[in-house]
LOVONU-74856 format. One line per field, with one value per residue (C-alpha): y negated, z negated, x; residue number from 1; residue in three letters. Coordinates in nm, 4 decimals, always signed. Layout:
# residues N
Y <- [Y, ...];
Z <- [Z, ...];
X <- [X, ...];
seq <- [NUM, ...];
type <- [ALA, ...];
//
This chain:
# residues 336
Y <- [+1.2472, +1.3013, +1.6616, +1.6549, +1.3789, +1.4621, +1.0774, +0.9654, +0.7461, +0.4996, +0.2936, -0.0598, -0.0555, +0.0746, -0.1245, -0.3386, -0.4802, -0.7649, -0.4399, -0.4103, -0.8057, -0.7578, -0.7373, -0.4368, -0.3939, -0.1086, +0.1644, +0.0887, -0.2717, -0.2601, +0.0087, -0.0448, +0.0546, +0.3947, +0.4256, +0.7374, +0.8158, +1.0134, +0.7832, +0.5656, +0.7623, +0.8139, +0.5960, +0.5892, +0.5008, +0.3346, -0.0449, -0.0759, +0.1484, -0.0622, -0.3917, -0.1913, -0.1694, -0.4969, -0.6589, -0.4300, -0.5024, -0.8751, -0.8861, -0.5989, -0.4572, -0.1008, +0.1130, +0.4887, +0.7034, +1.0139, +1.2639, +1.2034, +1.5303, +1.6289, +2.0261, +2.0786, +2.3407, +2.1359, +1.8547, +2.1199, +2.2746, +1.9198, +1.9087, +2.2869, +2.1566, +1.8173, +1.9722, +2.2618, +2.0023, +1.8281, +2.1207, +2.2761, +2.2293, +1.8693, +2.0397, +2.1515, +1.8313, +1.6150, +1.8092, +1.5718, +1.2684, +0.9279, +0.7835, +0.4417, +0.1913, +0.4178, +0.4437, +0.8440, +1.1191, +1.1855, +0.9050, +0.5659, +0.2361, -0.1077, -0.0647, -0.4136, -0.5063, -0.3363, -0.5242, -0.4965, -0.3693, +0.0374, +0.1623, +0.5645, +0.7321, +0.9803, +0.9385, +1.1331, +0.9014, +1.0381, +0.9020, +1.1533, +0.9977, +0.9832, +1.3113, +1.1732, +0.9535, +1.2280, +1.3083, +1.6322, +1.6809, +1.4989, +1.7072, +1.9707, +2.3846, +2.5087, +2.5579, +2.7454, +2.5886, +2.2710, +2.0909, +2.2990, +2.1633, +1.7504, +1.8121, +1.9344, +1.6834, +1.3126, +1.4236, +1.4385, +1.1402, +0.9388, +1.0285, +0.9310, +0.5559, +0.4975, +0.5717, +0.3085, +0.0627, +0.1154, +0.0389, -0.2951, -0.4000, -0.4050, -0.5392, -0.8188, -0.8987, -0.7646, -0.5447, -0.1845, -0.2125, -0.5135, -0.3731, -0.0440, -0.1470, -0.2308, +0.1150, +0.2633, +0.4843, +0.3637, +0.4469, +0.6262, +0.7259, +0.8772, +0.8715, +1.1500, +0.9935, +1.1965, +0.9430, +1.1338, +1.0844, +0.8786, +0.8407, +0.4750, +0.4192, +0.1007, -0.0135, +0.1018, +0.0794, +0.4316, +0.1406, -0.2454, -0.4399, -0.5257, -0.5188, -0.2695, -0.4054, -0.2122, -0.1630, +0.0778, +0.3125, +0.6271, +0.7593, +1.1239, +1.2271, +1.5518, +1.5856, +1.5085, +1.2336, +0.8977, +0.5586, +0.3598, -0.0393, -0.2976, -0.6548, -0.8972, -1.2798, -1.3346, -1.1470, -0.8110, -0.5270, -0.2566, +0.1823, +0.3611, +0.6840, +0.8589, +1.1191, +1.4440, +1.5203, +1.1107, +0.9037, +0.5259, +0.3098, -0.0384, -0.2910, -0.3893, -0.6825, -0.6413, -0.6438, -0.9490, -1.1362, -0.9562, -1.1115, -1.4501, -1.4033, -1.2867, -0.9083, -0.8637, -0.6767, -0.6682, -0.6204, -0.2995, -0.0934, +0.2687, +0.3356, +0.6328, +0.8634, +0.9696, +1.2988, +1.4422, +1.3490, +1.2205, +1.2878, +1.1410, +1.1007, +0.7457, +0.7705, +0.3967, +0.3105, +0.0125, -0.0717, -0.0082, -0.0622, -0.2817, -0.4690, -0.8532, -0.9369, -1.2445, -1.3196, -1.2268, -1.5297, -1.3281, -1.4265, -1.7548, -2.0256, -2.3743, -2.5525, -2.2926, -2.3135, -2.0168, -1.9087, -1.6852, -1.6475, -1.4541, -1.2303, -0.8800, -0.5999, -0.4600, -0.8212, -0.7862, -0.4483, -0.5364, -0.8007, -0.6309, -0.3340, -0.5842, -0.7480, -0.5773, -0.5491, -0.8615, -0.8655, -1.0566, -1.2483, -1.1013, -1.2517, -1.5635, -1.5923, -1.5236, -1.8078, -2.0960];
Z <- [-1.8924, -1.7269, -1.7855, -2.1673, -2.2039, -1.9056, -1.8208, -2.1407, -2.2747, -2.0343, -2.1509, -2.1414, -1.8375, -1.6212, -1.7467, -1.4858, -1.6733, -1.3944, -1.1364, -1.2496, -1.1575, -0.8123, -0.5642, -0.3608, -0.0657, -0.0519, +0.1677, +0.4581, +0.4489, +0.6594, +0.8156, +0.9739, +1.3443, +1.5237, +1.8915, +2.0371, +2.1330, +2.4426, +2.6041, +2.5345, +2.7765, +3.0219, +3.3500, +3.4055, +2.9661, +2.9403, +2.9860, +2.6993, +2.4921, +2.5074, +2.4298, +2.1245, +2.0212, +2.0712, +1.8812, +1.5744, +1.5724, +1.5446, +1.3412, +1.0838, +1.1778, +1.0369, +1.2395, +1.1974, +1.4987, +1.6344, +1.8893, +1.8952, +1.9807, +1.6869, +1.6481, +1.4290, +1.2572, +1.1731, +1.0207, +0.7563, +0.7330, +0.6222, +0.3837, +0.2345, +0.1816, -0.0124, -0.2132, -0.3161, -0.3860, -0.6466, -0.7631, -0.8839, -1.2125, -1.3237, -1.3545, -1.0247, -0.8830, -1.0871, -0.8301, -0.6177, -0.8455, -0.6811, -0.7581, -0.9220, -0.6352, -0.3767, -0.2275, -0.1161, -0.3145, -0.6130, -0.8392, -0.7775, -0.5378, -0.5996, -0.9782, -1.0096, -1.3631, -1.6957, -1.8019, -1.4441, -1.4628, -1.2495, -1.0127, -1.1362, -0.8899, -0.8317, -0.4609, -0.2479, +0.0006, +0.2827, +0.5590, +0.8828, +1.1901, +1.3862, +1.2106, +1.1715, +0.8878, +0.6428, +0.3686, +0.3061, -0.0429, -0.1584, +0.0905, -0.1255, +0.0287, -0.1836, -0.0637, +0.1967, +0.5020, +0.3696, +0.5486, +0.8882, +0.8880, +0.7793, +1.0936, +1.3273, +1.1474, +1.1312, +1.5060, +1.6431, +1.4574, +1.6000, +1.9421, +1.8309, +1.7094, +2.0050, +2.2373, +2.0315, +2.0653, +2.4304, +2.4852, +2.2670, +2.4391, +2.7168, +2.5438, +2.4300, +2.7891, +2.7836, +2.9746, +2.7915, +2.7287, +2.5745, +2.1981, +2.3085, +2.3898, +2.0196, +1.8900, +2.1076, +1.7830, +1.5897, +1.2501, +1.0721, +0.6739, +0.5077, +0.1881, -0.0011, -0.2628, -0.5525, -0.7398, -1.1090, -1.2151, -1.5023, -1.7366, -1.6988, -1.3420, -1.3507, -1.4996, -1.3534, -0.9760, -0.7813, -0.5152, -0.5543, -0.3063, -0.0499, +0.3185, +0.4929, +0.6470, +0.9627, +1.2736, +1.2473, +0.9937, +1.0555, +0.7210, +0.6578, +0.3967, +0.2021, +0.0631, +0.0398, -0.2237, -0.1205, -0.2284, +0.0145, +0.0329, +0.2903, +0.1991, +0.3848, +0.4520, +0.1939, -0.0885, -0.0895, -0.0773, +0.1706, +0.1047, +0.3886, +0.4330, +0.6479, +0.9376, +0.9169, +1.0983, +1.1637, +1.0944, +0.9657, +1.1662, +1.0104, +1.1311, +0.9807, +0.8943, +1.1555, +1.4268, +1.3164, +1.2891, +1.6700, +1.7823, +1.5993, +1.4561, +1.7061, +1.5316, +1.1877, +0.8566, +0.6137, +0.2367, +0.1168, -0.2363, -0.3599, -0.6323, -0.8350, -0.9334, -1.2954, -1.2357, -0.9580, -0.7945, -0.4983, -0.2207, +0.0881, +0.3287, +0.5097, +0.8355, +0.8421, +1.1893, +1.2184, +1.5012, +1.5578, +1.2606, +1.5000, +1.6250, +1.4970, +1.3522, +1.4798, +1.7006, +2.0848, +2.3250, +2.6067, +2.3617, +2.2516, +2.5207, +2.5004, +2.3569, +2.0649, +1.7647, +1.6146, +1.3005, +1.1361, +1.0669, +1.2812, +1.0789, +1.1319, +1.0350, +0.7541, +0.5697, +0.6306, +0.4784, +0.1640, +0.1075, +0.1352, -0.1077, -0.3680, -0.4807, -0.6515, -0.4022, -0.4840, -0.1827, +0.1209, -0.1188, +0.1250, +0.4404, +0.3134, +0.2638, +0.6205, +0.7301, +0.8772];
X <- [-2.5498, -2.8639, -2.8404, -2.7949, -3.0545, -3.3543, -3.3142, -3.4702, -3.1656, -3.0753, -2.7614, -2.7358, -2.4806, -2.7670, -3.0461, -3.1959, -3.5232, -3.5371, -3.6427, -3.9988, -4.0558, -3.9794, -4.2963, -4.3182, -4.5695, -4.8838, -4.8582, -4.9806, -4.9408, -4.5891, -4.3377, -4.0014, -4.0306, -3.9863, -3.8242, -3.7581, -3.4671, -3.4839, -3.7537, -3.4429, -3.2621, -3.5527, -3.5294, -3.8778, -3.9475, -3.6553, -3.7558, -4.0228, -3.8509, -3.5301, -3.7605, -3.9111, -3.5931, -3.4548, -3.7120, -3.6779, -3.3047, -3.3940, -3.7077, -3.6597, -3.2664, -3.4224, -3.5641, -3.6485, -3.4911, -3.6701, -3.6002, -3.2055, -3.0849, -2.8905, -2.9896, -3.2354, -2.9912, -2.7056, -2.9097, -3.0600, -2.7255, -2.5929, -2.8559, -2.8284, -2.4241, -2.5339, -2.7545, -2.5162, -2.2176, -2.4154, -2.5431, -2.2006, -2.1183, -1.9430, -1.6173, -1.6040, -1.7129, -1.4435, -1.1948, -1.2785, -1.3188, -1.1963, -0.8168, -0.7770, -0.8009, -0.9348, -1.3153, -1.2651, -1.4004, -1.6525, -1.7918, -1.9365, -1.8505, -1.8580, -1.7075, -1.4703, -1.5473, -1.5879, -1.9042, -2.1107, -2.4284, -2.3915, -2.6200, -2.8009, -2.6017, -2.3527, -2.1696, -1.9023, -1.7750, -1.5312, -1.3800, -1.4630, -1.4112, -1.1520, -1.0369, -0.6761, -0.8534, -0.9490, -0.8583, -0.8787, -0.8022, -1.1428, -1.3692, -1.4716, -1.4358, -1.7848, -1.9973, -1.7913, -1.9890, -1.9139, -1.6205, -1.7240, -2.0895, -1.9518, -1.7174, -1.9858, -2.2608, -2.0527, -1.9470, -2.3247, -2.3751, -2.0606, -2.1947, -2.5564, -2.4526, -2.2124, -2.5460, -2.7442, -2.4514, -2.4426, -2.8164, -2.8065, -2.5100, -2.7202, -3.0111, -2.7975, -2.7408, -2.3664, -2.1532, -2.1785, -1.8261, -1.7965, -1.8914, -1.7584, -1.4287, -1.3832, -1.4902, -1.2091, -1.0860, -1.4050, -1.4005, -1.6959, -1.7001, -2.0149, -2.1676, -2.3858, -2.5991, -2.7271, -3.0057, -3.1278, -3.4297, -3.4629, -3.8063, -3.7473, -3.7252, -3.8731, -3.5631, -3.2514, -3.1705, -3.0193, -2.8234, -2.7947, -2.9596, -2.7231, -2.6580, -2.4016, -2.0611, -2.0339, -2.1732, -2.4757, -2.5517, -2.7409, -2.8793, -3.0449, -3.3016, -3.1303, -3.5331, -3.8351, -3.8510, -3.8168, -3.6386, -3.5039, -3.6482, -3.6142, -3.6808, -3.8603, -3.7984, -4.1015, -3.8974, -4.1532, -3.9693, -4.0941, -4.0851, -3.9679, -4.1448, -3.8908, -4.0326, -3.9145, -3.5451, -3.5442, -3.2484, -3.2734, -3.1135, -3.0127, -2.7877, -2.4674, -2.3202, -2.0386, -2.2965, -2.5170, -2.1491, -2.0699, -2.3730, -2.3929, -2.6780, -2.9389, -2.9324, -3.0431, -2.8181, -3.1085, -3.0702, -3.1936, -3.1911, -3.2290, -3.5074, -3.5185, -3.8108, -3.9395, -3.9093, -3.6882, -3.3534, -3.3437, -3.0597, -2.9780, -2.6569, -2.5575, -2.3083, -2.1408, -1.9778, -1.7172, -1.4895, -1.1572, -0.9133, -0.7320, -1.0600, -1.1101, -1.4243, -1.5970, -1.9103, -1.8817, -1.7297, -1.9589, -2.2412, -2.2012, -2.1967, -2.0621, -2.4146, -2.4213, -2.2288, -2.0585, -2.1744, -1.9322, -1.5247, -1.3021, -1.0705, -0.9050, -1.0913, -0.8594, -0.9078, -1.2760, -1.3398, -1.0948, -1.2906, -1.6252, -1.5164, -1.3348, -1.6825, -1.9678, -2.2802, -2.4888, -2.7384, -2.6100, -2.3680, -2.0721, -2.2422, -2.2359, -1.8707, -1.8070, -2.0319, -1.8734];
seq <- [1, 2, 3, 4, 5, 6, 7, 8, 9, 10, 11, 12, 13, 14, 15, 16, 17, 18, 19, 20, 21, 22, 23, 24, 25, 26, 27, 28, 29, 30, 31, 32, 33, 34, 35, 36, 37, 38, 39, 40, 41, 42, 43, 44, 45, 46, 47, 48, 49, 50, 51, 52, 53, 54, 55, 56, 57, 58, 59, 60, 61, 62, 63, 64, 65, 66, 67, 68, 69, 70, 71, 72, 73, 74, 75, 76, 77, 78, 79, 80, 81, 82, 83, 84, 85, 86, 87, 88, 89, 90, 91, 92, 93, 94, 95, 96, 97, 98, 99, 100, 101, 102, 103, 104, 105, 106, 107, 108, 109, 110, 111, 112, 113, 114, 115, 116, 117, 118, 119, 120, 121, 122, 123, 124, 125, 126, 127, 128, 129, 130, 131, 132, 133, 134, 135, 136, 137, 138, 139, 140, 141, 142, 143, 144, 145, 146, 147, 148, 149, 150, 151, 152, 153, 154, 155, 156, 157, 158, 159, 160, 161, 162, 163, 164, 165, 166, 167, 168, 169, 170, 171, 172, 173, 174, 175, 176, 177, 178, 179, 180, 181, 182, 183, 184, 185, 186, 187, 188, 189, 190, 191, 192, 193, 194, 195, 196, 197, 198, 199, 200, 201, 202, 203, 204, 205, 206, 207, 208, 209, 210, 211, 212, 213, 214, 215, 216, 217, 218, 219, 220, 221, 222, 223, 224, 225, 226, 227, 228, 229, 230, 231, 232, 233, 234, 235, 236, 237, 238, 239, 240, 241, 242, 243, 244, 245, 246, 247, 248, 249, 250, 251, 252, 253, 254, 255, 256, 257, 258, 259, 260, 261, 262, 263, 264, 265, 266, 267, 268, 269, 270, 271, 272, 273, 274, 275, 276, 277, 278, 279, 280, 281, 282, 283, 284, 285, 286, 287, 288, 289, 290, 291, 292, 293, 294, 295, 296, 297, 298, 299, 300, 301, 302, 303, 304, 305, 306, 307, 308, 309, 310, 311, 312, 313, 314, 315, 316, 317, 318, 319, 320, 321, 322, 323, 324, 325, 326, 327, 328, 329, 330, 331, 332, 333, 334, 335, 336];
type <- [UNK, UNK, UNK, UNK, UNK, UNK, UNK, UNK, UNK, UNK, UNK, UNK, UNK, UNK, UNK, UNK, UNK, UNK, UNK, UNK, UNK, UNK, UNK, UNK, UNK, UNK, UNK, UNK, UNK, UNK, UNK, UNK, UNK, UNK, UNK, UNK, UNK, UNK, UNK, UNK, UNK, UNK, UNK, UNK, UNK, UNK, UNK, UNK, UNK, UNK, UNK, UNK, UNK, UNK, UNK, UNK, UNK, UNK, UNK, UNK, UNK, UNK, UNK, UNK, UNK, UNK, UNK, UNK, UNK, UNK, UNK, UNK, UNK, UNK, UNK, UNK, UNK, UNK, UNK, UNK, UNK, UNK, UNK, UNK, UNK, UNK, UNK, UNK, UNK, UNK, UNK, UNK, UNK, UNK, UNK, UNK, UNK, UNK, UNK, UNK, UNK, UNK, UNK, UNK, UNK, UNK, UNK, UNK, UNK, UNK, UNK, UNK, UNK, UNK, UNK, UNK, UNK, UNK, UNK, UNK, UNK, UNK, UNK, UNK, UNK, UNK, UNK, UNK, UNK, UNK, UNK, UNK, UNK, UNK, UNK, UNK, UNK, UNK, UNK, UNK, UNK, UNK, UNK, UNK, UNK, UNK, UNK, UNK, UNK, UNK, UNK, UNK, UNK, UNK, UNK, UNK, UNK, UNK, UNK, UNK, UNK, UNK, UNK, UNK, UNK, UNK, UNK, UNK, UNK, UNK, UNK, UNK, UNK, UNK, UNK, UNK, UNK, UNK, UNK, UNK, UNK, UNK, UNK, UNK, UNK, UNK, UNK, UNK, UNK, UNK, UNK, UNK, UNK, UNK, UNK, UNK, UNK, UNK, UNK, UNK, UNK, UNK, UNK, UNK, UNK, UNK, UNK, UNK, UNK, UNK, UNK, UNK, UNK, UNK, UNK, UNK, UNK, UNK, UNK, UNK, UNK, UNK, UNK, UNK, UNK, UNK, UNK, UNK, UNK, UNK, UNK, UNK, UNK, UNK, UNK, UNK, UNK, UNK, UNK, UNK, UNK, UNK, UNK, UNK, UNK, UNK, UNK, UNK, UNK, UNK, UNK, UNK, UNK, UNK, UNK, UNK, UNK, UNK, UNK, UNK, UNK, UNK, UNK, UNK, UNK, UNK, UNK, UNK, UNK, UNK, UNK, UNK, UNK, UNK, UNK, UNK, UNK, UNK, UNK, UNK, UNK, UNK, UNK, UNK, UNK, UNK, UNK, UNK, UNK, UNK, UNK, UNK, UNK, UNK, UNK, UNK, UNK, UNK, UNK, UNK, UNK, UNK, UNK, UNK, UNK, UNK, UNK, UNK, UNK, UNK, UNK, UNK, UNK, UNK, UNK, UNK, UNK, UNK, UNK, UNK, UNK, UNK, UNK, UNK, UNK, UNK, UNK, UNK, UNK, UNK, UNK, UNK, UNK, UNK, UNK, UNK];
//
């Protein structure tokens, strides 16, 4: 559509006029945090680095995440591959479209109604980790280094997130195993966002304001235009300039349930630019299939009241992907 038009149609299932109302802080005025990773891991950095860190996930739950040891080679790799996938032509692309009733493969997320407003996006979503979870048939062979570089790539990334997880355990005043014990066979999907540019920006939205259901998510910027807003308790919604080779961290909603509370999913959105797309690739980890979803009895003692429902994780994610993203609507329904 985009590419028969140049962006200058926008039809009424994507307009979003209520976007340009919405207040949206100066640079400079605010940033999400950065903590460095391998101070992280440092025994003698460790301590205030692990505070930093503590304090983002409760006050902003973003935080940008430098120095994390992925090679340098496989990230740009992973980009080179996302850009060439939604660079083929639509035909070749529609190989991989998404089946009736299923989130895997080419198209769009969130679609439960035939009069909801859509985001300007195209998406391929795939689930990657544990391998036994893929399906193969929607990860597309071209470019050729494709599938081999998604392996390699949501593999670093796994190992990445189960690191953070680790650390805020600890933060959190728990055993390390007590969150890890439930990612035993942790499940990790990503999604590649393609956002067109569209003369109208100001009134269309490339993703819904929402939170994210999992655990952590780990998202990459394919290039060098940006997008991604977080909002703030006062409503303003804040750019995130990302640092070169960084991941965004965010916390999900899985782990502010986990931890009643004290950690932070905050609701976020995608803009879009005037002129050029914009790309980018999110890495959502969730615990085990098997794991139940409610806050942490290590966490809550017997003066503090629990905040959220305890269900099984299959119920939980069928309910989150059954209802179109409508901030932290989802959140709300698993409130006590």
């Amino acid at each position: 559509m985009v590419a028969a038009t140049g962006g200058a149609h926008v039809p009424a299932r994507y307009l979003r006029p209520e976007v340009s109302a919405d207040a949206v802080v100066n640079d400079g005025e605010a940033a999400i945090p950065i903590i460095d990773f391998e101070r992280l891991l440092h025994p003698e950095e460790s301590r205030d680095e692990s505070a930093r860190l503590h304090r983002a996930c409760q006050e902003w739950g973003f935080f940008q995440l430098i120095n994390h040891g992925v090679p340098d080679g496989l990230i740009q790799g992973m980009k080179a591959n996302i850009q060439g996938f939604f660079g083929l032509p639509a035909e070749m692309k529609q190989q991989f479209a998404q089946q009736r009733g299923q989130l895997e493969g080419y198209g769009q997320l969130f679609v439960v109604s035939e009069d909801q407003k859509l985001d300007w996006a195209d998406v391929l979503y795939l689930n990657t980790q544990p391998p036994q979870h893929r399906s193969m048939r929607f990860w597309p062979d071209k470019p050729d280094t494709f599938r081999s570089t998604l392996d390699a790539y949501s593999a670093a990334v796994k190992n990445v997130a189960d690191r953070l997880l680790v650390i805020m355990s600890k933060n959190l005043g728990l055993q390390p195993e007590v969150i890890a014990n439930k990612c035993v066979g942790g499940l990790q999907s990503v999604r590649m966002n393609f956002y067109p540019p569209c003369a109208h920006a100001d009134k269309v939205v490339g993703f819904s304001p929402h939170s994210d259901a999992d655990l952590l998510t780990l998202v990459l910027q394919v290039n060098e235009v940006q997008g991604l807003q977080v909002k703030r308790d006062d409503d303003t919604w804040v750019p995130v300039h990302p640092l070169e080779g960084a991941f965004i961290v965010n916390v999900g909603d899985i782990l502010q349930i986990f931890t009643n509370g004290r950690y932070r999913s905050v609701e976020h959105r995608a803009v879009v630019d005037t002129e050029r797309e914009r790309l980018s690739v999110a890495a959502f980890h969730s615990p085990s299939i098997h794991a139940t979803i409610g806050p942490l009895t290590e966490l809550v003692s017997d003066q503090e009241m629990m905040m959220y429902k305890t269900v099984d994780h299959e119920s939980f994610m069928k309910l989150f992907f059954s209802a179109k993203l409508d901030g932290k609507s989802f959140l709300q329904r698993m409130k006590l």
